[in-house]
N, C-alpha and C positions, 0 to 999 in steps of 0.2 A: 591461325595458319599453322604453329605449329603442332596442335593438336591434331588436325588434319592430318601433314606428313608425320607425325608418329602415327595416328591411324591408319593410313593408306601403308606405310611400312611396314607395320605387325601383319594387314590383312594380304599382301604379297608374299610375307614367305608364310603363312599359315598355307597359303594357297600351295605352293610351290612344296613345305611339307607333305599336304595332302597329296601331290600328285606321284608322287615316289611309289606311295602303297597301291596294290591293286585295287580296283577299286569293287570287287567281289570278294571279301575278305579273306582277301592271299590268290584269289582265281580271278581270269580274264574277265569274263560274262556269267553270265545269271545262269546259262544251262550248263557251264561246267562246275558252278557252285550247285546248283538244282542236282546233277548228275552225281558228286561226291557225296551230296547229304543223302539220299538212297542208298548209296554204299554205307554208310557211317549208321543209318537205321537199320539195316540189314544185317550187317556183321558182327552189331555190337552188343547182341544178347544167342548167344551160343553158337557166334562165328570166329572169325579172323581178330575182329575186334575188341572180344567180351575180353573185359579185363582179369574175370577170373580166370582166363586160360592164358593171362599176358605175363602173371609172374609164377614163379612155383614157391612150392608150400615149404620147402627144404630150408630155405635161402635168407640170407640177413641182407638186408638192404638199406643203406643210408645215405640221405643227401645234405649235403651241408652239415655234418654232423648227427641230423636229427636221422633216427630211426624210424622205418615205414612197414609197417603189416604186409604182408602179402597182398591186400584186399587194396592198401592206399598204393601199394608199388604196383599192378593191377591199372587203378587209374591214372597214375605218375607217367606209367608206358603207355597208355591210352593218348595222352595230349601228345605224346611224341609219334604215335603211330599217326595223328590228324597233321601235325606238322609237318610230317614227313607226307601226308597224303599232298599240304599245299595250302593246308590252311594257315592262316597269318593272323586274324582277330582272337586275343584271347575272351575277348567277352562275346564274341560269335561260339567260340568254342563250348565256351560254359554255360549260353544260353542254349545249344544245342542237345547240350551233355544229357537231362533229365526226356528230352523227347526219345532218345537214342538208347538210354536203357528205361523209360516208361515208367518213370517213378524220380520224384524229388531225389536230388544226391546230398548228399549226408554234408558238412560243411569242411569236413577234413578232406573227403575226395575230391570237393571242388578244389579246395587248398592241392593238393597233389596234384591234379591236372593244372591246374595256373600254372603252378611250379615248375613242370614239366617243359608247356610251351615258352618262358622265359629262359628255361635253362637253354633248350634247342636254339631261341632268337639268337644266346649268347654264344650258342658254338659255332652258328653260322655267317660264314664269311659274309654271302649275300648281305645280311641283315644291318650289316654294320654300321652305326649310324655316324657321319658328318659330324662334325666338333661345331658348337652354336656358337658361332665369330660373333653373330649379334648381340647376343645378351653381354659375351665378354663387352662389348661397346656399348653399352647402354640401351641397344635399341631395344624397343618394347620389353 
């Protein structure tokens, strides 16, 4: 029995975390995700998007201490231009990444786009997550 109400408790708020996020990753429904990823194929090799046009060549850029290329800062403002489009899944994002510019991304830029959308979650009020009362109490 008590196995049970720990099981049935972890499986409520698992639920109740899940229902928070959108469930189009960051969007309503399927055709405004469907609608944004055409934007995001579209713009992102010698548009709005393309990250060679997102940083300039002049410029030192660092985050967290660590120093970024032109090319990584390029991608770094790529996940922030997706989050600011409305995307929410980092791993939507980076699964998306290599369709969007049509070639495997190198493992540093994936590194810079994560980067990026974590840094956005953290700057954004929306995003802010609930303090877990439960674990402080032992539940699950």
């Amino acid at each position: 029995m008590r196995h049970f109400c720990a099981t049935l408790t972890c499986s409520v708020f698992l639920l109740a975390c899940a229902s928070a996020q959108q469930p189009y990753h960051g969007f309503s429904d399927q055709s405004s995700l469907d609608r944004n990823d055409l934007i995001v194929l579209k713009e992102s090799i010698g548009g709005s998007l393309d990250p060679n046009n997102l940083a300039m060549e002049d410029q030192r850029y660092t985050h967290d201490n660590q120093a970024y290329n032109r090319v990584e800062e390029g991608y770094y403002q790529w996940g922030q231009k997706l989050y600011g489009m409305g995307y929410r899944d980092v791993f939507y994002i980076r699964a998306l990444a290599p369709h969007a510019f049509r070639h495997d991304v190198m493992v540093v830029y994936d590194h810079a786009i994560e980067k990026r959308v974590h840094d956005a979650e953290a700057q954004d009020p929306a995003h802010r997550k609930e303090p877990n009362h439960h674990a402080d109490a032992g539940i699950c």
